[in-house]
Every structure is written in structure tokens, then in C-alpha cells.
NUBAZA-285419 format. One record per residue: chain; x, y, z of N, C-alpha, C in turn; residue in one letter; residue number from 1. Coordinates in steps of 0.2 Angstrom, whole numbers, plus 2048, in hexadecimal, padded with zeros to 3 digits. Example, Ala and Ser with C-alpha at 12.3 -4.5 7.8 and 13.67 -1.06 7.14 Angstrom:
<atoms>
ATOM   chain   n_x   n_y   n_z   ca_x   ca_y   ca_z   c_x   c_y   c_z   resn   resi
ATOM       A   842   7E4   827    83E    7EA    827   842   7F0   827      a      1
ATOM       A   840   7F5   823    844    7FB    824   840   800   827      s      2
</atoms>
This chain:
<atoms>
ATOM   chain   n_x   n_y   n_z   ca_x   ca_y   ca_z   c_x   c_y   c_z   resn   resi
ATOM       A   568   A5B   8FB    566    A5F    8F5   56C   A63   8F2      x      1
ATOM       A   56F   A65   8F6    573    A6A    8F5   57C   A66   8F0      x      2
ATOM       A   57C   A5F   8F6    581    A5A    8F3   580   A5A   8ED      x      3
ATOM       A   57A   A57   8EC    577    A57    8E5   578   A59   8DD      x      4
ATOM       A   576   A61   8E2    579    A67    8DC   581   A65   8D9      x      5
ATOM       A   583   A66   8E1    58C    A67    8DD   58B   A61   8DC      x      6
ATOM       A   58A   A5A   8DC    58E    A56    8D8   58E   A55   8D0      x      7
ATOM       A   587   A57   8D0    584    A59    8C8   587   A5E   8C4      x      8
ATOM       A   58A   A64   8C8    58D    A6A    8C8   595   A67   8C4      x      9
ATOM       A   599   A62   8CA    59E    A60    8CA   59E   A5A   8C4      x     10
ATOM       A   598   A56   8C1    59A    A53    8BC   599   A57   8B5      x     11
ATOM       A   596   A5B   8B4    594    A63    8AE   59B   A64   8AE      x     12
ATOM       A   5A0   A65   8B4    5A4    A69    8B0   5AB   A64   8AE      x     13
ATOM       A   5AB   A5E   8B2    5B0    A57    8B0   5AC   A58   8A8      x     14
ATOM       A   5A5   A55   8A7    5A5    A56    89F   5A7   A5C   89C      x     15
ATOM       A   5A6   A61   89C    5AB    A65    899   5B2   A64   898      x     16
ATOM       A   5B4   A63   89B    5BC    A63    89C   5BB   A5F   898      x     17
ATOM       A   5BC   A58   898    5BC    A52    895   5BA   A55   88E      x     18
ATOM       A   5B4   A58   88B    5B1    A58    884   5B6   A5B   882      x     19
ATOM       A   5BA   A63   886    5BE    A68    883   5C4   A65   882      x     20
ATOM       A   5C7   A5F   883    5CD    A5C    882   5CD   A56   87D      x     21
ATOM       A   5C5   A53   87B    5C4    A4F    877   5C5   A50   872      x     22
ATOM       A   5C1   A54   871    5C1    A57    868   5C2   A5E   866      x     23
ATOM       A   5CA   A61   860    5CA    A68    860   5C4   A6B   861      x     24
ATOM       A   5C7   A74   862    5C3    A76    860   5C4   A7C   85D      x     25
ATOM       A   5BE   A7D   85A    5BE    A7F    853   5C1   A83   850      x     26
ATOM       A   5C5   A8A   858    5C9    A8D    856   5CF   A8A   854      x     27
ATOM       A   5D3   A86   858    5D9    A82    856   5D7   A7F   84F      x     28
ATOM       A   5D2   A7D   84C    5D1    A78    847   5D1   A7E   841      x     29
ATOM       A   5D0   A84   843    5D1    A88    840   5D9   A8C   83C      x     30
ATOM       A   5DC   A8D   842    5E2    A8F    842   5E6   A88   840      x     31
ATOM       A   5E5   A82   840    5E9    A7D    83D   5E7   A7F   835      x     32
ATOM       A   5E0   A7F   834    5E0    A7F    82B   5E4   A86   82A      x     33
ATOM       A   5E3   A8C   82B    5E7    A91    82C   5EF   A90   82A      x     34
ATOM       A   5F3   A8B   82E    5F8    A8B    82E   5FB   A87   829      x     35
ATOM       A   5F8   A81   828    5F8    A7A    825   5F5   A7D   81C      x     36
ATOM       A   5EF   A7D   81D    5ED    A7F    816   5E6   A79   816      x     37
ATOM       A   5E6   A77   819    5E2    A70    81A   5D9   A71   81E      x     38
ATOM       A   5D7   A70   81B    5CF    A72    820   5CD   A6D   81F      x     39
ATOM       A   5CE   A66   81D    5CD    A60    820   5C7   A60   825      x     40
ATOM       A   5CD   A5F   82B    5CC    A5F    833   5C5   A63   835      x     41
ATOM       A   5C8   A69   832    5C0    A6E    834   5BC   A6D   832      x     42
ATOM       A   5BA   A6B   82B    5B6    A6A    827   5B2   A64   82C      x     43
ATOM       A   5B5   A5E   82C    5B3    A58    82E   5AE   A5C   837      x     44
ATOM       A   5B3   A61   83A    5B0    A62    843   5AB   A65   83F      x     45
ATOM       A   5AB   A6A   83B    5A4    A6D    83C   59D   A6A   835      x     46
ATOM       A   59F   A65   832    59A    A61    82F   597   A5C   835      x     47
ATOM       A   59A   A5B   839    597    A56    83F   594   A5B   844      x     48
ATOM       A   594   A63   843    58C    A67    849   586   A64   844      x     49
ATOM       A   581   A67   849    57B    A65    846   578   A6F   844      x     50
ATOM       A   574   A71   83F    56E    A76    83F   573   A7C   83E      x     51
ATOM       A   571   A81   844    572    A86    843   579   A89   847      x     52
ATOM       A   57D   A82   84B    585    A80    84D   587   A80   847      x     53
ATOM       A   587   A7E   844    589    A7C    83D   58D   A81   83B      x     54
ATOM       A   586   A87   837    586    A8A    834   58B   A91   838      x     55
ATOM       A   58A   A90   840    58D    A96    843   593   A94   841      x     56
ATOM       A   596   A8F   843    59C    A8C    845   5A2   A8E   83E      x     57
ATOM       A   59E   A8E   839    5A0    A8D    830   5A3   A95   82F      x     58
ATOM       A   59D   A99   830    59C    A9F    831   5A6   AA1   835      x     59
ATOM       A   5A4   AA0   83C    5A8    AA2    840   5AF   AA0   83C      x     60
ATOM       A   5B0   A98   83A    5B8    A99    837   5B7   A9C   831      x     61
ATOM       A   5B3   A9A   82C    5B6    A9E    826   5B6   AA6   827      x     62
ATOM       A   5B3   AA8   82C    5B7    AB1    82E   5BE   AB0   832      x     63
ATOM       A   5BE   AAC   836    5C7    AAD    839   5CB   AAB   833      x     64
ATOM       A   5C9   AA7   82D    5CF    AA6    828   5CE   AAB   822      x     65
ATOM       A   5C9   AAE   824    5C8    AB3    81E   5CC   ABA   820      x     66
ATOM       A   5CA   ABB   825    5CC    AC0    82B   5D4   ABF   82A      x     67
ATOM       A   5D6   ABB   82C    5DF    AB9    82D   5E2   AB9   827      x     68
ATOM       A   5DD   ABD   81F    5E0    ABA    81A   5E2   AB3   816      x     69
ATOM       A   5DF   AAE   81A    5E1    AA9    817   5D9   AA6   813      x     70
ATOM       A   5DB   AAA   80D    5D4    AA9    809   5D3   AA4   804      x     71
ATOM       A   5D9   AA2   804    5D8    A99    801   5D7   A96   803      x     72
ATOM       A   5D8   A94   80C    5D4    A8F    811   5CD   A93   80F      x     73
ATOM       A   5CB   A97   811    5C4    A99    813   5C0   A97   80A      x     74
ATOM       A   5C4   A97   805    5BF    A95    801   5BE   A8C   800      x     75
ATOM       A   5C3   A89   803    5C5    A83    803   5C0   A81   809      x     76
ATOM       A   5BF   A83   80F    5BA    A83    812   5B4   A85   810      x     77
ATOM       A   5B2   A8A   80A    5AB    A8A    809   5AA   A85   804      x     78
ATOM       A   5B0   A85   7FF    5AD    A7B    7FC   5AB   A75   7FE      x     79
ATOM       A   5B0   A77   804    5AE    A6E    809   5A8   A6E   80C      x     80
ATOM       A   5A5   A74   80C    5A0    A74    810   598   A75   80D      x     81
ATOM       A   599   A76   809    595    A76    801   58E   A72   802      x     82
ATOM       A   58F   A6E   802    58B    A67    801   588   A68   807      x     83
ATOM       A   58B   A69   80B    588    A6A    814   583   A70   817      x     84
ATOM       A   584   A74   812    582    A7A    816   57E   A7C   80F      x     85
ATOM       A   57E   A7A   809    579    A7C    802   578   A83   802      x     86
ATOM       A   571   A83   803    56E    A8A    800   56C   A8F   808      x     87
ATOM       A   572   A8D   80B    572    A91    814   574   A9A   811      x     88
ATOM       A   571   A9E   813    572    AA4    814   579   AA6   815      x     89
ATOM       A   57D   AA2   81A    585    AA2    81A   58A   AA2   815      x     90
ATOM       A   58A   A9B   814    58B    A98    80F   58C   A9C   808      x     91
ATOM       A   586   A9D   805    584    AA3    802   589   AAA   802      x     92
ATOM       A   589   AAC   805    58D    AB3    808   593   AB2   807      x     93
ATOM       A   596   AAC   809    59E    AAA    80A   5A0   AAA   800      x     94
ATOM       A   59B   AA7   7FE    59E    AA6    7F7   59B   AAB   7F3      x     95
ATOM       A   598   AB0   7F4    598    AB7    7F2   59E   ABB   7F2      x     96
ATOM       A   59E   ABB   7F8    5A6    AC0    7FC   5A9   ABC   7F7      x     97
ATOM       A   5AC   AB5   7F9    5B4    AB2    7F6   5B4   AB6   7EF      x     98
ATOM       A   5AD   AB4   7EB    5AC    AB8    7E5   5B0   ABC   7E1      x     99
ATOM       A   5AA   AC0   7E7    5AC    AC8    7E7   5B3   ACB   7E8      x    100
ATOM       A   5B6   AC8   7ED    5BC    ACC    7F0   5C1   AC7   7EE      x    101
ATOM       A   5C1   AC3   7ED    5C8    ABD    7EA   5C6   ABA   7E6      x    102
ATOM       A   5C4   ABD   7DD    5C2    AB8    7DA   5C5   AB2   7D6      x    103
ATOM       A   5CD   AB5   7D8    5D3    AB0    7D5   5D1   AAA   7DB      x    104
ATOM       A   5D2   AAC   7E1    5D3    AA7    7E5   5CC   AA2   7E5      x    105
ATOM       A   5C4   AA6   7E5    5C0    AA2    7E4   5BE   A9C   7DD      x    106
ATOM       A   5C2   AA0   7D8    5C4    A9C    7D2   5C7   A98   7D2      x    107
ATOM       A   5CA   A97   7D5    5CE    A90    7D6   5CB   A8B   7DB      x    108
ATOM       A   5C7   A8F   7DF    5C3    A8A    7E5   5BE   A87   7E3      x    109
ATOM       A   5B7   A8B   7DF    5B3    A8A    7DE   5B2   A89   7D4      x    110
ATOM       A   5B3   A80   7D4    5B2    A7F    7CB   5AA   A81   7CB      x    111
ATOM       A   5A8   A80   7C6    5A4    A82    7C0   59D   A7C   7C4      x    112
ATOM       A   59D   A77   7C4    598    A72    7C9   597   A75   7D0      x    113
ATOM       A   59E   A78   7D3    599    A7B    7DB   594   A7F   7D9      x    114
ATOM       A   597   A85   7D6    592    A88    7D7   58C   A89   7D1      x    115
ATOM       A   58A   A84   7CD    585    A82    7CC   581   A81   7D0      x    116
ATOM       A   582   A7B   7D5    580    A76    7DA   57F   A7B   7DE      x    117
ATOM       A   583   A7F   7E1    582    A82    7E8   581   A8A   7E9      x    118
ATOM       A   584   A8E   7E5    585    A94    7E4   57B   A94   7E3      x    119
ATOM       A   57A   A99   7E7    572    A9E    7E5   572   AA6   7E4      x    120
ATOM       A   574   AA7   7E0    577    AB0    7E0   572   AB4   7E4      x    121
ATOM       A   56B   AB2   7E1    565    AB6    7E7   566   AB4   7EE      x    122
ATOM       A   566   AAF   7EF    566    AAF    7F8   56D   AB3   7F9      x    123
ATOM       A   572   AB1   7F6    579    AB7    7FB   576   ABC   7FA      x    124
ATOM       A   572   AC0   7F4    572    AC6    7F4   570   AC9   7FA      x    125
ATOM       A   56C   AC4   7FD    568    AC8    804   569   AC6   80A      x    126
ATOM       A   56F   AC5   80B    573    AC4    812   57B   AC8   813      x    127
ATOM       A   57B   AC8   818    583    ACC    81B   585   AC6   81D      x    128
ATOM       A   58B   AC7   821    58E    AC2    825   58C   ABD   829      x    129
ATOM       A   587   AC0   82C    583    ABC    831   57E   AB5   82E      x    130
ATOM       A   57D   AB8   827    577    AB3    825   571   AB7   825      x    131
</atoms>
């Protein structure tokens, strides 16, 4: 019984290793749009979480690129992700803020069809950060 345990123990953690070397992660995916200019990549790792991975995940980078002042990626990250995450409470919030605190930078991110489409000024109103 006890073998058991650890070999089950011993392939858990070969699968980790293995997944953590597969596919960035999403801080790196991060920090390349950051550097690059490019949220592609990111876009693409966090439209393939499912639910409420998703929406953390979205959340988490567009604050390290907002936070790091890179608020062109982060708004270029909230247009890519538009369609994916619609009328999310996050979502919502991020293109309040760009708005609100960059609205040169939002201007140029979000044309006249986003936010028709996506923008719900009542739901941002009633969330923070978190959603």
C-alpha cells in the first residue's frame, strides 16, 4: 500500500515538472508582452483556461502590466480578450480603469464597436478589482 502511495506521489510530481516545462507560464507570457509589446501569446495561454481560471488568470496579467506601467499591453490585452470574457465583472473593471486613468491609451485601444459590443458601464460600476 504504502509503494503504492509513492509511486502515485512520484508520477504527480514527474507530471508537474513535465506540464511546468510544456507550456509558459503565465507570468513569463506576461513579462514577454511587457517587453515585446505583443500580447498575442498571452492572449492565446489564457483564452484556452476554461470559467473562472480564465477570468483569474486575465485579471492577474492585466495588473502586472498595468502595475509595471505598461498600459498599452494591458489595454491591448483587454481588447484581445473582449469577446472571451464579454460582460465578466473583470473584464468590465479593466476597461473602466483603462478609461478612466489612460484615456489617451484606452482611445487608441478600444474603437467605437468594442465598446458598443462589450463595454456595460452598469456592471463596471459595481465591482473593484476582484470582480
Amino acid at each position: 500500500m504504502t509503494a503504492t502511495i509513492g509511486i502515485v506521489l512520484a508520477a504527480a510530481a514527474i507530471l508537474t515538472v513535465v506540464m511546468m516545462f510544456r507550456s509558459p507560464s503565465l507570468n513569463r507570457l506576461t513579462a514577454q508582452a511587457a517587453s515585446t509589446g505583443d500580447v498575442t501569446a498571452l492572449a492565446s495561454a489564457i483564452s484556452e483556461m476554461e470559467g473562472t481560471a480564465r477570468e483569474d488568470a486575465f485579471n492577474s496579467a492585466t495588473k502586472q502590466l498595468w502595475g509595471g506601467y505598461h498600459r498599452a499591453q494591458a489595454c491591448a490585452l483587454i481588447t484581445a480578450m473582449g469577446d472571451r470574457l464579454g460582460d465578466t465583472k473583470i473584464l468590465q473593471y479593466w476597461i473602466k480603469q483603462a478609461l478612466e486613468v489612460e484615456p489617451e491609451e484606452a482611445t487608441q485601444a478600444f474603437d467605437e464597436d468594442f465598446l458598443l459590443r462589450i463595454y456595460r458601464p452598469a456592471v463596471a460600476q459595481q465591482c473593484g478589482s476582484f470582480g
